[in-house]
N, C-alpha and C positions, 0 to 999 in steps of 0.2 A: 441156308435158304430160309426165308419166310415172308409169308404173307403171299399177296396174288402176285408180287413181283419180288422172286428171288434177288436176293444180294440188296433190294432196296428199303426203303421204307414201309414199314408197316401199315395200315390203315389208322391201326391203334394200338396203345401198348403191348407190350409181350404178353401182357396179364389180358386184354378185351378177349372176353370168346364170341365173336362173331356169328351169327345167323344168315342163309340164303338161302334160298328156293329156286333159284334161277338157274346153279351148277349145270344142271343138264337139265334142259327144255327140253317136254314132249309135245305131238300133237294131240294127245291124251289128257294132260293134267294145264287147262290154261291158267299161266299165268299174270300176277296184275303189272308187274315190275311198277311203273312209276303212279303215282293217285291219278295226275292228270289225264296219264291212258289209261286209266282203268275206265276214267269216266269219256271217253270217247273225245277228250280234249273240248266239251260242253261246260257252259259256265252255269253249273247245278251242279249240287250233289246228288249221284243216283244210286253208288255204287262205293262200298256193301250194305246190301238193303239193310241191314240188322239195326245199319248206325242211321238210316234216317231221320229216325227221331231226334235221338240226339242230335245232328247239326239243325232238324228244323229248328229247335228249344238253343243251341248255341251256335249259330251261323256261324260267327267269326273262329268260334274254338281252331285250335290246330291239326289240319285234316280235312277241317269242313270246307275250304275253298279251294279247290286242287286247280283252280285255272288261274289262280295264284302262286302257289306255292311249288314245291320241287322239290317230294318227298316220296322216296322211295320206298314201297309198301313191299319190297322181296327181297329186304335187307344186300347181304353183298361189302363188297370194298367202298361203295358210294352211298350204302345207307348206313343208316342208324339204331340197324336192330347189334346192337351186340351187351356185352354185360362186364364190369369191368370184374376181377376177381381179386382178391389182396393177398397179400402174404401171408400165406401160415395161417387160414380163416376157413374155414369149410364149408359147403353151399351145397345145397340138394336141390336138385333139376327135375321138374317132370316135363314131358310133352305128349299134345295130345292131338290127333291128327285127324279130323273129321269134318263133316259135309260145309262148314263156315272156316277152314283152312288150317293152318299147323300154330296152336298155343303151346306159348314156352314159359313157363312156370321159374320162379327160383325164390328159394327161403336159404335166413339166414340161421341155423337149429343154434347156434350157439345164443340168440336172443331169444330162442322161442323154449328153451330148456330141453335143447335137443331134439324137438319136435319139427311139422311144418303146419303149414296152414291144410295139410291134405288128410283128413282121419288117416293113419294107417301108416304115413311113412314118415318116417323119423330120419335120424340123422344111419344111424346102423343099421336098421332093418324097415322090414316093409312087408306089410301087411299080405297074404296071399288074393283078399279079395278087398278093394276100397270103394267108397261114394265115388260115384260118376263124375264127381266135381268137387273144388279145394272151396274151402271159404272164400266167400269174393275178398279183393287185394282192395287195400283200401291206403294205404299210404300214396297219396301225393305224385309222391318221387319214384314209386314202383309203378305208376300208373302212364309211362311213356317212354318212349325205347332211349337206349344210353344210359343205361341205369347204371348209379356209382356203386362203388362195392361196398361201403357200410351200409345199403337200404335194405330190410329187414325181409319183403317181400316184395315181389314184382310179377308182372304176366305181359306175356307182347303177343303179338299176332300180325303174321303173315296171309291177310287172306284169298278164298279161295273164290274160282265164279263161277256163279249158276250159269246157265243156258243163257239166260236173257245179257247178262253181263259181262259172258266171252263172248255172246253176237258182236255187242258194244265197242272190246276191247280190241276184235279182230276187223271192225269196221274203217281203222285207221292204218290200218298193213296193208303189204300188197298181198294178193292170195298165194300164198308158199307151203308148203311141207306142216308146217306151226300152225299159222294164222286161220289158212284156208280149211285147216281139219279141224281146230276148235269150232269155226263156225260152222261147217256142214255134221260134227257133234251136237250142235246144239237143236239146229233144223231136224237131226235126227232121231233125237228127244222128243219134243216137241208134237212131230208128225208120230211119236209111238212107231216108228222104222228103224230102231237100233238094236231090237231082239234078236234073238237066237233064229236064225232063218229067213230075217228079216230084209227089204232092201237095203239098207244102209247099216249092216251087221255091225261091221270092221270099224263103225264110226263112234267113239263114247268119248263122254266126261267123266272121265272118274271121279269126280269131285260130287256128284249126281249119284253116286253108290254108296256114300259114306251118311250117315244118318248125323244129326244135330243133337250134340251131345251138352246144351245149352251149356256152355263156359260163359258166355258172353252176360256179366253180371249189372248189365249198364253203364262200361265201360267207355270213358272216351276215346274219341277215334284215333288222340296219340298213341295209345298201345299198338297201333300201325306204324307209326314211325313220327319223324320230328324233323324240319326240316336241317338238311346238314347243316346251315351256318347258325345254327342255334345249339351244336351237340356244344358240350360244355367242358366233361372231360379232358385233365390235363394231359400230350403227349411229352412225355418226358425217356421214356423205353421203346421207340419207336423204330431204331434205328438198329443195325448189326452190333456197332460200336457199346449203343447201352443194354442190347439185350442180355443182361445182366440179376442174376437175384439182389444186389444190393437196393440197385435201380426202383426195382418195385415193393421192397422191404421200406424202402424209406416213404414210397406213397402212403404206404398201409399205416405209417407209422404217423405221416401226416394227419391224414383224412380221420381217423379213429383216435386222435389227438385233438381235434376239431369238434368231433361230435362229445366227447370229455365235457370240454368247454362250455358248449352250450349246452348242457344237462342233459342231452339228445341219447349216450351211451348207450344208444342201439347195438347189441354187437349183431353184426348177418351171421351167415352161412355161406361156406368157400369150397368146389371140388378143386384138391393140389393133382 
């Protein structure tokens, strides 16, 4: 078996580790699934407020026009949140889960002399207490989701929505179990009615309880995603047939061959 459809094709290689937030929906934690619904299928960016600025300062950047574009911000088999990993390369992971959604970290310690961009966690150990936050990612190529496996450092994000922005999200559903409870969550907020004792107790965002742990380093809004006919990643391991160690030893061998050449000799960071 692999992937979202046993006995078939993969989304992506053997080697992609895939991202989704969608597994199991609640009417607790709304989520954005696509940009377009996130933003109420309205032709403006409103939604996530963090990235305003950035699309006002880059309109057309990718991300900024979601009533264009067809890019799914809660990863999954149809988005773009995944990371490819290589053979025999080792990679250190963090995530971090708070009130602007779930950031996914990856360093490659074998460029960084075993280190990552996070004070505190290395490639073997980890520090008992670290900064709030990793050095902002500034490589290019770590700066939007499908990230290849030789890039040195990366961050993506699935985000999460305020009150105002699960109204928005659940303004285009029919009112269901999902929909209908994120919005009367938000009305519930809102009106100060979701406490302890309160009329609309049973009603919350959890996403409204998590405090803003500022990851967000002025980020563009592709660390959300990229749309799929842009992901770039070769599939060659895709199938039962190649799910294979040769398969993916010869990517690794490719790709970090590549970077050789153009003096780039980046090496990442890979979990086997």
């Amino acid at each position: 078996t692999a992937g979202w459809a046993p006995g078939q094709a993969t989304p992506g290689n053997i080697n992609m580790m895939y991202s989704t937030d969608n597994a199991q929906a609640s009417g607790c934690m709304p989520l954005a699934y696509m940009s377009n619904q996130m933003n109420g299928f309205r032709k403006n960016f409103s939604y996530p407020e963090d990235f305003r600025s950035y699309c006002a300062a880059n309109p057309t950047a990718v991300g900024c026009q979601p009533w264009q574009e067809k890019i799914s911000w809660s990863g999954g088999s149809g988005g773009s949140h995944r990371f490819e990993n290589l053979w025999d390369e080792p990679y250190v992971f963090a995530v971090v889960l708070d009130a602007k959604g779930y950031w996914m970290y990856r360093w490659r310690p074998a460029a960084l002399g075993g280190k990552t961009g996070w004070q505190g966690l290395e490639r073997y150990q980890a520090a008992r207490t670290v900064p709030a936050r990793p050095t902002p990612v500034r490589d290019p190529r770590g700066l939007k989701t499908d990230v290849p496996g030789d890039v040195v450092e990366a961050v993506m994000l699935q985000p999460s929505l305020s009150p105002e922005a699960s109204c928005l999200r659940a303004s285009i559903e029919r009112v269901n179990w999902q929909f209908g409870a994120n919005a009367l969550a938000s009305i519930a907020l809102e009106l100060g009615e979701n406490g302890s004792g309160k009329r609309y107790e049973g009603a919350q965002n959890w996403w409204s309880h998590f405090v803003d742990t500022k990851q967000n380093a002025g980020y563009p809004m592709s660390v959300a995603g990229v749309p799929q006919n842009t992901m770039t990643e070769p599939l060659a391991c895709s199938t039962p047939e190649t799910f294979t160690c040769a398969c993916v030893a010869k990517r690794a061998d490719e790709l970090l061959a590549k970077a050789d050449r153009h003096g780039g000799g980046q090496e990442s960071a890979v979990m086997i």
